[in-house]
VOBA-1610 file (N, C-alpha, C; in pm, whole numbers, padded with zeros to 5 digits, always signed):
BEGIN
Unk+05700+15049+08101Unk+05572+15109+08137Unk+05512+15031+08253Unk+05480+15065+08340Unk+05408+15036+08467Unk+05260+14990+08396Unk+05225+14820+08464Unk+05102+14797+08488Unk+04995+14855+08533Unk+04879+14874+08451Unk+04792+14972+08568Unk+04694+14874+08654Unk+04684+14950+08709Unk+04601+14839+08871Unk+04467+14772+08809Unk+04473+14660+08802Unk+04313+14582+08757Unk+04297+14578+08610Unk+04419+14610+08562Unk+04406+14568+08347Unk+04447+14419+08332Unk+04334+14354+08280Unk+04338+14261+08222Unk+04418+14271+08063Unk+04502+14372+08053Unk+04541+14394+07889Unk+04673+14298+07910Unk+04693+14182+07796Unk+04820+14103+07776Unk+04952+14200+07732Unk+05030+14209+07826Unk+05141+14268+07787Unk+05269+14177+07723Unk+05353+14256+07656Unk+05482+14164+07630Unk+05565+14249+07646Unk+05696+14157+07599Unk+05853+14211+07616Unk+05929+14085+07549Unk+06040+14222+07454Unk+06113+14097+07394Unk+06284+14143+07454Unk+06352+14017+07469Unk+06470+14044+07481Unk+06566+14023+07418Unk+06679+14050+07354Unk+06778+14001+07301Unk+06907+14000+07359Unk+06973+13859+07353Unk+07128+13813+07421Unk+07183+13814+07329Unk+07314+13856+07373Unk+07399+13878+07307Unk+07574+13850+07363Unk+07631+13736+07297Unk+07752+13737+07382Unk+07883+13829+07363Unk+07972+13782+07394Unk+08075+13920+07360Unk+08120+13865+07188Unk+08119+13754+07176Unk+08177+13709+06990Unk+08067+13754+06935Unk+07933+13768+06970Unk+07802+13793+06863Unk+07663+13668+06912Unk+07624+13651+06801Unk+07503+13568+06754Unk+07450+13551+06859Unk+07263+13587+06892Unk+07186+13651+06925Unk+07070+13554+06960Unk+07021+13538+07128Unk+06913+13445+07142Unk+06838+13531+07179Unk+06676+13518+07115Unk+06590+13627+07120Unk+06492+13561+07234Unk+06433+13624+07350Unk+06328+13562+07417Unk+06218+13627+07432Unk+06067+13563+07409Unk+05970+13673+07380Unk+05856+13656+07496Unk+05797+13730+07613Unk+05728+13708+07700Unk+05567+13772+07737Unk+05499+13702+07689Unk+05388+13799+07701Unk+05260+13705+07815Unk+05127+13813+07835Unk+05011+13756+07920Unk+05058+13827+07999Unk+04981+13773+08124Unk+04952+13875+08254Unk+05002+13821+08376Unk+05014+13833+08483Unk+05091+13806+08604Unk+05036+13688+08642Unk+05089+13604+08671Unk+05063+13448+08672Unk+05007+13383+08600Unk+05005+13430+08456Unk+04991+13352+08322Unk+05063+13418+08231Unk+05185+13353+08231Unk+05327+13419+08124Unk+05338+13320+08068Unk+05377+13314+07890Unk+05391+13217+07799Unk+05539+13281+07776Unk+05616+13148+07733Unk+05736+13232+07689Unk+05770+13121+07557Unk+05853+13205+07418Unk+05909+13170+07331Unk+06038+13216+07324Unk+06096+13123+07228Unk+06274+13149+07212Unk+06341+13162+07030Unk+06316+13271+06996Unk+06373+13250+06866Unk+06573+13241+06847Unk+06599+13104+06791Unk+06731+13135+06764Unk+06829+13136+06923Unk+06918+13062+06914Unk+07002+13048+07051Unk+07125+13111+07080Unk+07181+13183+06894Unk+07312+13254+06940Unk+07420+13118+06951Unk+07546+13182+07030Unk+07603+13106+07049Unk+07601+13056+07195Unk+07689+12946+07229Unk+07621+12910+07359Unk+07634+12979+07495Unk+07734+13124+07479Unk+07745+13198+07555Unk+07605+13279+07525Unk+07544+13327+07441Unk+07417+13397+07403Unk+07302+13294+07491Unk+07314+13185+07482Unk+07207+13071+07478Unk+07230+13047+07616Unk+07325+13093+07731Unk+07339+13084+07861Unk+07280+13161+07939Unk+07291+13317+07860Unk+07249+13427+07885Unk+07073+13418+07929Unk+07063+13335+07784Unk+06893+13352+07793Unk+06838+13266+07924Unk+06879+13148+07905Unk+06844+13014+08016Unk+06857+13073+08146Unk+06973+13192+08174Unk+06962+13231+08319Unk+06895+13325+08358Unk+06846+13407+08231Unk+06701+13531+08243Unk+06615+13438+08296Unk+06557+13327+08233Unk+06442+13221+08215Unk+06449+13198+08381Unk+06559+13118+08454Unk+06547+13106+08593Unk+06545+13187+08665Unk+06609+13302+08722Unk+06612+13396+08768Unk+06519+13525+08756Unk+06490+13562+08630Unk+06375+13644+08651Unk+06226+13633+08590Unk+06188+13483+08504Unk+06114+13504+08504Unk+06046+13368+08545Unk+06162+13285+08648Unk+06091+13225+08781Unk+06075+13069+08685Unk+06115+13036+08579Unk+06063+12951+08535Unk+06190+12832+08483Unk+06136+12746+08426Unk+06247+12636+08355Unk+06209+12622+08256Unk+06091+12663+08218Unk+06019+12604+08069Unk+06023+12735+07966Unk+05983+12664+07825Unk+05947+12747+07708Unk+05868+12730+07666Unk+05722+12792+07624Unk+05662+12727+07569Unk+05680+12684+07429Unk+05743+12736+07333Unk+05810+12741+07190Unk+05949+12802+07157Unk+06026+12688+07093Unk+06161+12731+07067Unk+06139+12681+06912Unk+06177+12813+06863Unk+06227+12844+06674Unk+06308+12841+06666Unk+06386+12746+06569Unk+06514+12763+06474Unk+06487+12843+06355Unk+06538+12953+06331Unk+06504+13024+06228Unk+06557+13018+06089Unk+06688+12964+06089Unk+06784+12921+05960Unk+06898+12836+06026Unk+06968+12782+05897Unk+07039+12637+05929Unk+07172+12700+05977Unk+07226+12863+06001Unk+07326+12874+06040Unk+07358+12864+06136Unk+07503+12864+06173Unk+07560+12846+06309Unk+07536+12933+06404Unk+07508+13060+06438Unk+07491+13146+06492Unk+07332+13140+06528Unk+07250+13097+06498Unk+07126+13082+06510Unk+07106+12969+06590Unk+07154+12861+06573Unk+07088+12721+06588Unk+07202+12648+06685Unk+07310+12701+06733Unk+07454+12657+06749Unk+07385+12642+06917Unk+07338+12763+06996Unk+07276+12780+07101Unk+07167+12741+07182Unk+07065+12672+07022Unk+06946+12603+07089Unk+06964+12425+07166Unk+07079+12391+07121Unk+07106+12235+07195Unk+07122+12286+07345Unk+07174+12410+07355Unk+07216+12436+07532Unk+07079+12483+07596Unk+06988+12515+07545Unk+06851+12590+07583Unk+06778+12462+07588Unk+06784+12376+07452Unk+06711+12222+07449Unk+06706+12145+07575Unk+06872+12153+07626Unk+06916+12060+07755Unk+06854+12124+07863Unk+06864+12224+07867Unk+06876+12329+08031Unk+06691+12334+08056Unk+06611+12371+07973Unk+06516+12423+07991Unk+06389+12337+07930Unk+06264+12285+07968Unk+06184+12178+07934Unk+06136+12311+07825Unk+06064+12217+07719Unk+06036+12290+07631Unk+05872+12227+07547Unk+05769+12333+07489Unk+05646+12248+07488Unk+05661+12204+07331Unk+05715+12319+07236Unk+05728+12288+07072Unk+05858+12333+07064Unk+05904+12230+06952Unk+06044+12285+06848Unk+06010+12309+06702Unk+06003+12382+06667Unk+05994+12475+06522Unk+06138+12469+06469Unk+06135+12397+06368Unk+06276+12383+06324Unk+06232+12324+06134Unk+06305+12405+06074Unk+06311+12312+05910Unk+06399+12190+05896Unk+06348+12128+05811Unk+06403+11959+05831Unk+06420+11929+05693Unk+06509+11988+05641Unk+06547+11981+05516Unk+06614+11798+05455Unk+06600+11741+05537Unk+06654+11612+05521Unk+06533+11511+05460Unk+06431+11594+05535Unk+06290+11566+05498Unk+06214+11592+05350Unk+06331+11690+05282Unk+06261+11733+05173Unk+06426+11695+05048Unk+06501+11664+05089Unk+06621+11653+04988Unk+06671+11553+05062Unk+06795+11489+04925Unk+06870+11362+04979Unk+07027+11444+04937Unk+07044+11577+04962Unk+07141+11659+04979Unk+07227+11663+05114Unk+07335+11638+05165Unk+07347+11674+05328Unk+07458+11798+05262Unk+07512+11842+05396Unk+07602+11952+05403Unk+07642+12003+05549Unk+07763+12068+05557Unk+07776+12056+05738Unk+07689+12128+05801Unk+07628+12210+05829Unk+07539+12244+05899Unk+07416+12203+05948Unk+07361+12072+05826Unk+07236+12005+05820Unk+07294+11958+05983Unk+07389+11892+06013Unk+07386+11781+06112Unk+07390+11899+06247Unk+07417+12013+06244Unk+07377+12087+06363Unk+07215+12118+06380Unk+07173+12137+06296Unk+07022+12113+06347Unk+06974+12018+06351Unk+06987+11910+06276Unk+06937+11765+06315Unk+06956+11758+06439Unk+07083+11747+06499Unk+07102+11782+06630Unk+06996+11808+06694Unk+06892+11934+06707Unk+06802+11958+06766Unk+06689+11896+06794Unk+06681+11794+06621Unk+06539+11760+06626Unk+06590+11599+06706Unk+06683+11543+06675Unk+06738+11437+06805Unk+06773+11464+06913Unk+06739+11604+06998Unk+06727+11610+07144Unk+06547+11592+07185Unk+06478+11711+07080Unk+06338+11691+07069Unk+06305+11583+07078Unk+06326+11461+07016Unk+06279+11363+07036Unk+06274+11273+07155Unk+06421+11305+07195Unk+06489+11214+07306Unk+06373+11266+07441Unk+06342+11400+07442Unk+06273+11466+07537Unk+06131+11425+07466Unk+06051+11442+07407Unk+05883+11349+07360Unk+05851+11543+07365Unk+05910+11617+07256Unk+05892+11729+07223Unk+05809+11753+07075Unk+05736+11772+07048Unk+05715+11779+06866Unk+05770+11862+06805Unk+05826+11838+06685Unk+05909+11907+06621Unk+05777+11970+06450Unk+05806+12078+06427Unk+05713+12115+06338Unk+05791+12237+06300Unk+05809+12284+06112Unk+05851+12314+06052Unk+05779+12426+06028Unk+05810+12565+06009Unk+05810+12670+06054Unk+05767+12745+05913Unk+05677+12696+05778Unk+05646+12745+05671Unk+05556+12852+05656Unk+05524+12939+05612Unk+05421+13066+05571Unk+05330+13001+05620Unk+05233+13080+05714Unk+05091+13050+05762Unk+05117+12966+05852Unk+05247+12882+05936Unk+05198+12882+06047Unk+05194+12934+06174Unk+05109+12873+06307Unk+05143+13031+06354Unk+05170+12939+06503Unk+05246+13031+06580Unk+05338+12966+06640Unk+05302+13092+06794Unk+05253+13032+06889Unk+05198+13112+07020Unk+05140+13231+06961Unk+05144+13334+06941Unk+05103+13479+06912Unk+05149+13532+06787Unk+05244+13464+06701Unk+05310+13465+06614Unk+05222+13402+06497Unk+05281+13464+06332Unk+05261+13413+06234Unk+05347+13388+06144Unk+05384+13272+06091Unk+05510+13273+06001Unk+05490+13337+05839Unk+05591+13420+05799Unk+05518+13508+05639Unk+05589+13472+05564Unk+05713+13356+05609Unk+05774+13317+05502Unk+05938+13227+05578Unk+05920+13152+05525Unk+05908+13100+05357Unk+05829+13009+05309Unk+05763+13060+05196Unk+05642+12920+05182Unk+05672+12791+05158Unk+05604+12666+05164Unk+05696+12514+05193Unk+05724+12516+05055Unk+05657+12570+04910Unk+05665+12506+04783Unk+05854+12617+04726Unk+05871+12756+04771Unk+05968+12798+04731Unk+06084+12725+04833Unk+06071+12678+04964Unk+06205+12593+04979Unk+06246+12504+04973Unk+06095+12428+04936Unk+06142+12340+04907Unk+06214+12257+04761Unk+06149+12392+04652Unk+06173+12395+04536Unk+06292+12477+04474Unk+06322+12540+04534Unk+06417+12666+04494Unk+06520+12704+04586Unk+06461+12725+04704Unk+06602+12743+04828Unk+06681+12650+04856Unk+06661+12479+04862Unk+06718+12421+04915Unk+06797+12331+04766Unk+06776+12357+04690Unk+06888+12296+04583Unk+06994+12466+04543Unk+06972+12519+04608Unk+07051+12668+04605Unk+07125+12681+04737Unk+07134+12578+04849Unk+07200+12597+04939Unk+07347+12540+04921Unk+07432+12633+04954Unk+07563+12576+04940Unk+07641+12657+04802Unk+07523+12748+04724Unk+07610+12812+04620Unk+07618+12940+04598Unk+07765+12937+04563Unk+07828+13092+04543Unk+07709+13249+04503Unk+07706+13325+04585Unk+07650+13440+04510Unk+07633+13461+04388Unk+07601+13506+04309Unk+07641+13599+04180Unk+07700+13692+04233Unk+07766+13779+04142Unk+07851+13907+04161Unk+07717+14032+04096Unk+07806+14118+04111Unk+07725+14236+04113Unk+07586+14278+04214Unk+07519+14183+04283Unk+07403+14258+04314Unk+07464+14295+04494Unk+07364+14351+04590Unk+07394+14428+04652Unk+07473+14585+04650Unk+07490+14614+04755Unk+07539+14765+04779Unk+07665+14788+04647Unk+07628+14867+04577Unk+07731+14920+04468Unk+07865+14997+04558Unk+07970+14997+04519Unk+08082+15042+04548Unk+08053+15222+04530Unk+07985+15237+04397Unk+08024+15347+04368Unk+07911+15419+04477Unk+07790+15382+04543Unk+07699+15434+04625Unk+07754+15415+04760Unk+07871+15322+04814Unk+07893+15288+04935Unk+08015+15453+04947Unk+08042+15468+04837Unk+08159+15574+04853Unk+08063+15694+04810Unk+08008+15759+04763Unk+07911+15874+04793Unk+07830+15895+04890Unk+07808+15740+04971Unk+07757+15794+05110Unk+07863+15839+05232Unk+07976+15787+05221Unk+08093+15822+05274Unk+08143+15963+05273Unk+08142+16033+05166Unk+08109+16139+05168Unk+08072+16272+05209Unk+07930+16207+05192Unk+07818+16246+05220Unk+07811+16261+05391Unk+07831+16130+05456Unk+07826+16066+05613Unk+07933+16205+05641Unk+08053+16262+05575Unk+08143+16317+05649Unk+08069+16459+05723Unk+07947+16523+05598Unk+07889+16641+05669Unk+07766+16666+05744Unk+07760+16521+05781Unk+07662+16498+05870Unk+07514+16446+05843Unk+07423+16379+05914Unk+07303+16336+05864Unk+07194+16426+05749Unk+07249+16532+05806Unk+07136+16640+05684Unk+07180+16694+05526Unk+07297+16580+05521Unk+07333+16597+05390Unk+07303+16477+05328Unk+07281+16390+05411Unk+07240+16243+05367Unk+07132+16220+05371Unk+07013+16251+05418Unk+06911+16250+05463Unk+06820+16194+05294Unk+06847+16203+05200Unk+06757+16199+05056Unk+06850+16133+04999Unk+06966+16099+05049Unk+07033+15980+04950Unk+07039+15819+05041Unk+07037+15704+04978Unk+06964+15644+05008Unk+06989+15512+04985Unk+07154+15470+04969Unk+07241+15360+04851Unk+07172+15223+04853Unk+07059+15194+04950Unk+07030+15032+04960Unk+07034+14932+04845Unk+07065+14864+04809Unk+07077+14770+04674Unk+06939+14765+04614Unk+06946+14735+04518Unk+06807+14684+04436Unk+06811+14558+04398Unk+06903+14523+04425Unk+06913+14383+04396Unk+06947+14272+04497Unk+06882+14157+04472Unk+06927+14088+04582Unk+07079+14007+04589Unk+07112+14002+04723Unk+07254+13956+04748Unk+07283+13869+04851Unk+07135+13763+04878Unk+07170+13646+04971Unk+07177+13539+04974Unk+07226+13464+05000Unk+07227+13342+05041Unk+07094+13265+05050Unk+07077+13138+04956Unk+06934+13048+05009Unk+06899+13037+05115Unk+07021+12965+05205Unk+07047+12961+05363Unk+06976+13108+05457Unk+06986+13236+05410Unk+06964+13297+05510Unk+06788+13369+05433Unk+06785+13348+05328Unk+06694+13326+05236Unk+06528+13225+05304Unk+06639+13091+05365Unk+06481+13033+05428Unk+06474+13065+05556Unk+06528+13159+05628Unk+06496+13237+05751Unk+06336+13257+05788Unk+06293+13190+05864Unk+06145+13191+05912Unk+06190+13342+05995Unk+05982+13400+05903Unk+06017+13515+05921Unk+05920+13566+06019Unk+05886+13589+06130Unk+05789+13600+06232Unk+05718+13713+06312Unk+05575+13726+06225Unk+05492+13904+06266Unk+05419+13855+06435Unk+05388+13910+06508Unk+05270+13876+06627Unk+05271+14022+06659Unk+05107+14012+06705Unk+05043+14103+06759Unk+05010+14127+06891Unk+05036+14209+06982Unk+04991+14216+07131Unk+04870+14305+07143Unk+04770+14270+07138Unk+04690+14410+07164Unk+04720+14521+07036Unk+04748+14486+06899Unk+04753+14589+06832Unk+04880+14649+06797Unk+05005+14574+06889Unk+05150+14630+06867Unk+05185+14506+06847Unk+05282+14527+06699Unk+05342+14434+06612Unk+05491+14441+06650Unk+05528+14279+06665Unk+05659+14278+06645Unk+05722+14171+06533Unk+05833+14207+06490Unk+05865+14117+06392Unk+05988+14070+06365Unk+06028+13958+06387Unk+06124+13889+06401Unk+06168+13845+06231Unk+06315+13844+06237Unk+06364+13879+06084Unk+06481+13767+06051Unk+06536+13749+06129Unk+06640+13657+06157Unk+06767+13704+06052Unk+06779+13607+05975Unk+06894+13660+05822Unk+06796+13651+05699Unk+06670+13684+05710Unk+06607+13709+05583Unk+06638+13816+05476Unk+06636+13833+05395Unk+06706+13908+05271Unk+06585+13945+05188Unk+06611+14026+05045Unk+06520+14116+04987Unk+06391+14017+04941Unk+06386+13869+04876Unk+06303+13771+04873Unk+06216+13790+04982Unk+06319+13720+05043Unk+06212+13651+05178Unk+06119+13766+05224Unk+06167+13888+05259Unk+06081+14014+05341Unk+05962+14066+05247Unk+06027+14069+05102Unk+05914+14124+05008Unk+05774+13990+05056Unk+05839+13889+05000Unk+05727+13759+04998Unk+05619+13755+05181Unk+05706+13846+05260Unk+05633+13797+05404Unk+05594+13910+05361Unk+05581+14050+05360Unk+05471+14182+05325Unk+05364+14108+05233Unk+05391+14073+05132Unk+05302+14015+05075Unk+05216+13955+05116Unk+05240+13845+05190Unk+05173+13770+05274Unk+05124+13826+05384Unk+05162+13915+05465Unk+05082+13974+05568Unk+04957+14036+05533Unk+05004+14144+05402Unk+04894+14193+05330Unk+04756+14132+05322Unk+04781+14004+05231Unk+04759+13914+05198Unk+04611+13884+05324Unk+04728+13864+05428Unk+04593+13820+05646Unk+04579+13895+05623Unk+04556+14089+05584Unk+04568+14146+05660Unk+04621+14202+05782Unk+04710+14159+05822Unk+04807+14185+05935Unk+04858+14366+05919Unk+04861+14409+05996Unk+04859+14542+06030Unk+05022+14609+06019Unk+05096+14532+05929Unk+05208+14571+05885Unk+05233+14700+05779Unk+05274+14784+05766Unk+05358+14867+05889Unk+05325+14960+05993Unk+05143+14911+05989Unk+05121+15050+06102Unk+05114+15018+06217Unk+05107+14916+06290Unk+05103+14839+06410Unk+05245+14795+06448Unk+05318+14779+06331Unk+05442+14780+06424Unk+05536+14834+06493Unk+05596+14762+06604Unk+05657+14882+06721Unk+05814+14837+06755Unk+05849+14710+06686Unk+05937+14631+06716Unk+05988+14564+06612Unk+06153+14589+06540Unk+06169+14448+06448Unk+06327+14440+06488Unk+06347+14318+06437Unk+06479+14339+06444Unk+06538+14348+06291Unk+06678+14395+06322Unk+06754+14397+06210Unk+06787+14327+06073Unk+06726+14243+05998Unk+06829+14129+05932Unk+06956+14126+05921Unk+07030+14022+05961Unk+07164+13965+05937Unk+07275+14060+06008Unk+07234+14126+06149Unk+07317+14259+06188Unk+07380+14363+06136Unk+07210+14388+06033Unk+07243+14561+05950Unk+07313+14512+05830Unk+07305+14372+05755Unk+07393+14394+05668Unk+07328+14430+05525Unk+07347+14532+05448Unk+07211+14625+05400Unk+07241+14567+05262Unk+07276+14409+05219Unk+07264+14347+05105Unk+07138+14289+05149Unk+07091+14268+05274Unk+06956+14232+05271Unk+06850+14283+05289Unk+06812+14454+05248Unk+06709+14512+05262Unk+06708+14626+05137Unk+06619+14658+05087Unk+06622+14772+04988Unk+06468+14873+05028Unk+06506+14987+04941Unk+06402+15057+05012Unk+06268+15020+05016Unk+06246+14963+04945Unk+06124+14912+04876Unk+06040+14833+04970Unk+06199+14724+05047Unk+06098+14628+05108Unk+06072+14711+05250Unk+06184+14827+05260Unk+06142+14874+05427Unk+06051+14929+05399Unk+05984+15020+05276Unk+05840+15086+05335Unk+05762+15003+05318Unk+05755+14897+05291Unk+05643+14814+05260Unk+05665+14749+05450Unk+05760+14719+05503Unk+05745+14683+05631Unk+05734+14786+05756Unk+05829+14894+05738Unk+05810+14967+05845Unk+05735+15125+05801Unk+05682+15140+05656Unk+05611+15289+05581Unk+05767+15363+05541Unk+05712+15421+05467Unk+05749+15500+05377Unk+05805+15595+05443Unk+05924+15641+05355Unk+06023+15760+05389Unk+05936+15938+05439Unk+06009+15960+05573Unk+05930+16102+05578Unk+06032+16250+05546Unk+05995+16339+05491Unk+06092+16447+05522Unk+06167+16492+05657Unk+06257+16535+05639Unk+06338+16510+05798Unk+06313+16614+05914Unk+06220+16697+05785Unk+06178+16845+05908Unk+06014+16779+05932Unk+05958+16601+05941Unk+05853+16575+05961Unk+05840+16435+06000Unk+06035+16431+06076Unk+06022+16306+06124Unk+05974+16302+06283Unk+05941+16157+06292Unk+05863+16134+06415Unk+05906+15977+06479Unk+05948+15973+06589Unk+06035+15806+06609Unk+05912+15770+06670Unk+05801+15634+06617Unk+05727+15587+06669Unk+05791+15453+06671Unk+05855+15392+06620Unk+05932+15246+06623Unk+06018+15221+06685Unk+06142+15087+06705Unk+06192+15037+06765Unk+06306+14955+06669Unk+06419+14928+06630Unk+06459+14818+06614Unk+06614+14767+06652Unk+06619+14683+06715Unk+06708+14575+06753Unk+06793+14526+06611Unk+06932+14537+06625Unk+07017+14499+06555Unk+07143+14432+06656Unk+07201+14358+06611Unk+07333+14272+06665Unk+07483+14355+06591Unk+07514+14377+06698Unk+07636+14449+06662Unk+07775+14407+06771Unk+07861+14403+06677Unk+07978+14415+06792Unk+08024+14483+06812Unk+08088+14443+06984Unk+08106+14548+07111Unk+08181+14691+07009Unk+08295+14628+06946Unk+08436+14746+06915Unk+08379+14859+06837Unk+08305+14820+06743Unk+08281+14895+06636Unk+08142+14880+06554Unk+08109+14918+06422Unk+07946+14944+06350Unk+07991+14932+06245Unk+08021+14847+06118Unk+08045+14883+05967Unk+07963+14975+05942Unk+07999+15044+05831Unk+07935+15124+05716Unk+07824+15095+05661Unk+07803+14963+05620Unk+07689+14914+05603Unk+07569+14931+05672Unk+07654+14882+05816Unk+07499+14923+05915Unk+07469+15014+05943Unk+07554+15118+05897Unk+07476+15275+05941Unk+07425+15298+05826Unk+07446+15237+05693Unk+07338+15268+05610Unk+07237+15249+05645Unk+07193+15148+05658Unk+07021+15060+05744Unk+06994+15099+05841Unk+07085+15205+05971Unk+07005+15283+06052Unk+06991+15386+06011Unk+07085+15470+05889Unk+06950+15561+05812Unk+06861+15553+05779Unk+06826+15432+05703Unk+06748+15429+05610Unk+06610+15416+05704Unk+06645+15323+05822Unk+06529+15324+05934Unk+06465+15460+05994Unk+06557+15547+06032Unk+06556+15640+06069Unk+06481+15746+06012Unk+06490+15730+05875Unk+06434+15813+05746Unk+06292+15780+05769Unk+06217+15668+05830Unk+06084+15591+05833Unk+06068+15586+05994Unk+06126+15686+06029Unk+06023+15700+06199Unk+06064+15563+06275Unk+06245+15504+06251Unk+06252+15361+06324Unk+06360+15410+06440Unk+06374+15404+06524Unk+06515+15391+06627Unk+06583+15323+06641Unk+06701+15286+06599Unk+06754+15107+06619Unk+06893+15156+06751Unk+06873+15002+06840Unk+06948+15006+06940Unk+07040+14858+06898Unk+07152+14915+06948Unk+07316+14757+06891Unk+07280+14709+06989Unk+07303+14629+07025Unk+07366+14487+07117Unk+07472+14517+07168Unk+07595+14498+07063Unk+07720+14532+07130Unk+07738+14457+07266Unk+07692+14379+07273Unk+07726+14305+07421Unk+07674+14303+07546Unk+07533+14375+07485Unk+07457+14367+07620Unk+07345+14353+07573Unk+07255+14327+07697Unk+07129+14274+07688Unk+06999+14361+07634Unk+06925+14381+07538Unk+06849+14467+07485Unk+06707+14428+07523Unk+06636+14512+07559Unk+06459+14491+07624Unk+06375+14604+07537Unk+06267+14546+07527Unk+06129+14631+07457Unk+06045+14560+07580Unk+05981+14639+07617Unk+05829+14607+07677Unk+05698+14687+07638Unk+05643+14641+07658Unk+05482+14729+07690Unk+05373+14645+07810Unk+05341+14698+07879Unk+05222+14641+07993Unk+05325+14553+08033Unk+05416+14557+08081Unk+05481+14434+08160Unk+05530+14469+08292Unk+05568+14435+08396Unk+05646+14462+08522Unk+05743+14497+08477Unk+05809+14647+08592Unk+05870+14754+08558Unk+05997+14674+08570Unk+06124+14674+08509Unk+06245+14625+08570Unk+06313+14756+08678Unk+06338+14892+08628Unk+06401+15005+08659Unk+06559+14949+08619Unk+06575+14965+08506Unk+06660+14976+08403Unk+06691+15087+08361Unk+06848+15122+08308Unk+06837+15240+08264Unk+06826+15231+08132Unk+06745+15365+08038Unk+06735+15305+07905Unk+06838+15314+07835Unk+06831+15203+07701Unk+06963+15218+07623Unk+06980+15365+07568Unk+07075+15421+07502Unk+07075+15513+07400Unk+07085+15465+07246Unk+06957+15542+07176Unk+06984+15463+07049Unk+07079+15495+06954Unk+07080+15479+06881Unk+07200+15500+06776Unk+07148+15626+06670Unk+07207+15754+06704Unk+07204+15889+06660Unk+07064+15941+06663Unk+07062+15915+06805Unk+06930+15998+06772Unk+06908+16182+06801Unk+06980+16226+06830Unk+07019+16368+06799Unk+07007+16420+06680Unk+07045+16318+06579Unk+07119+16323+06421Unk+07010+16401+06365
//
C-alpha cells in the first residue's frame, strides 16, 4: 500500500527468510520515514540468517536491530542468531536462560548460551522473554516464568506420550474427503484435541503487537498449551485478539499436532459457513520448496474455514506490509485460494 502524502500513521512490514533446507528468520519493521525501528525474531539457519542481514543493509539502509528474540532452544530458531549477533549491532537480546533456572544441561542449552556470550562480549542486555513482557511494539503471552520454569523445563528432553495429536483414523477420512475437493471438506475438521508437543517448543515465546489497530502475531513452535495460555492472557490486556489481527504465522510449519480448533477461534474467530466466507487475514507458514505434507493442508483449511490466507515460504522471501514504502513486488499466490 502506498504512503499517503503528510500521514503521520506508523506503518509496518514483516518479513520472512527462508533458506532452501528451511528454518525461518523473521524481520519486523515499523514507524515512519526516517524513524524505522527494526526487530528480529528467530535466525533460521545461517543461510536464513544471511538472507535477513543482507535485507537489513541493502534495503533498509541500516546495520542495526533494535531487538533480537530467541524464541525456543531449537536449532532452527536460534542456530542463525550468532550470524545476525556478529554481522549486525544490536540494542536488546531476548533470549531464555534456562541455566539460570535449572542445574540440567543438554545439547542445545550450549547453542543459545552461545548467544548470550556474544551479547555480552558486545555490552548488549540480555532479558528473558516471559508473559507480560513487552518487547518494542510487542507483548509476550506466553510462557509465564512460574510454568517454565516449573513444568517445561524439567520436561525438556522427554519422549511424547503416544496417542495425542492428529488420529490416524481422521488423517485418513480427510484424505478422502481432500480427493473431492474443498467443498466436501469444508465441515470436517480432524485437528487433535489433544496436545502433542514438546516442552522445548512448548516454551516458544509467543509474540502479539499492534500497529495502529492491526495485530500481528508471532508463534514460533508453540503448541495447544502455550497458544490457549497466550489467548488467555491477551484476553486477560485486553488485546484485540482475534479481531485486530491481520498477520500470524504458522506454528512449527503447519504441523497441526500443534493447533486444535478451539485454540484457532479463540486466536484468529470462529469458523464461517463457506457460502459466507470472507479472507480478511494473512498467515505465513515455512514450507519446503518440493512439496506440503498433509498435515499442513489440514491447518490451511482449518485457517481458511476462519477468513485466514496462508502463504509457504518454500524458498522465498515472504512480505506483509501496511503504510510502508511501496517495493513493486509481485504478489505471492496463496495457497488455494480459488478452493
Amino acid at each position: 500500500m502506498h504512503k499517503h502524502s503528510g500521514s503521520t500513521a506508523v506503518g509496518y512490514e514483516v518479513d520472512f527468510f527462508t533458506g532452501d533446507t528451511g528454518g525461518t528468520a523473521i524481520l519486523v519493521r515499523w514507524g515512519t520515514p526516517g524513524n524505522f525501528k527494526l526487530l528480529v525474531c528467530d535466525g533460521g539457519t545461517p543461510a536464513s540468517a544471511q538472507l535477513l542481514v543482507n535485507h537489513v543493509q541493502a534495503y533498509c539502509l541500516s546495520s542495526h536491530v533494535d531487538y533480537v528474540v530467541s524464541s525456543h532452544p531449537g536449532a532452527r530458531g536460534a542456530e542463525g542468531l550468532g550470524l545476525i549477533l556478529e554481522k549486525l549491532s544490536v540494542g536488546e537480546l531476548w533470549v531464555h536462560r534456562p541455566w539460570a533456572h535449572t542445574d540440567r544441561t543438554w545439547e542445545a542449552m550450549a547453542l543459545i548460551r552461545k548467544l548470550e556470550t556474544i551479547a555480552h562480549a558486545r555490552q548488549v542486555p540480555v532479558n528473558e522473554p516471559f508473559a507480560g513482557a513487552v518487547i518494542g511494539p510487542f507483548t509476550v503471552l506466553s510462557p509465564n516464568r512460574s510454568w517454565y520454569v516449573e513444568s517445561l523445563l524439567p520436561a525438556f528432553g522427554m519422549t511424547l506420550a503416544r496417542g495425542a495429536g492428529l488420529t490416524l483414523a481422521d488423517a485418513a477420512r480427510w484424505m478422502r474427503l481432500a480427493s473431492a475437493g474443498m467443498s466436501s471438506r469444508w465441515d470436517f475438521e480432524p485437528l487433535p484435541r489433544d496436545a502433542a508437543t514438546s516442552a522445548e517448543d512448548e516454551s516458544s515465546a509467543v509474540l502479539y503487537g499492534e500497529f495502529e489497530g492491526r495485530g500481528v502475531l508471532l508463534t514460533s513452535n508453540a503448541g495447544i498449551r502455550a497458544l490457549s495460555d497466550a489467548s488467555t492472557f491477551a484476553e486477560h490486556l485486553g488485546l484485540g485478539l482475534p479481531t485486530n489481527l491481520r498477520l500470524m504465522q504458522v506454528p512449527n510449519a503447519g504441523n497441526p499436532d500443534h493447533l486444535s480448533s478451539r485454540v484457532l477461534d479463540r486466536l484468529v474467530g470462529a469458523r464461517r459457513p463457506r457460502d459466507q466466507r470472507e479472507y480478511t487475514k494473512t498467515a505465513f507458514m515455512s514450507a519446503p520448496i518440493d512439496s506440503l505434507s498433509m498435515g499442513s493442508r489440514i491447518v490451511t483449511d482449518a485457517l481458511k474455514r476462519r477468513g485466514v490466507l496462508t502463504f509457504l515460504s518454500q524458498g522465498t522471501q515472504l512480505h506483509h506490509a501496511h503504510d510502508m514504502p511501496q517495493r513493486n513486488w509481485y504478489p505471492a499466490k496463496p495457497l488455494g485460494a480459488g478452493a
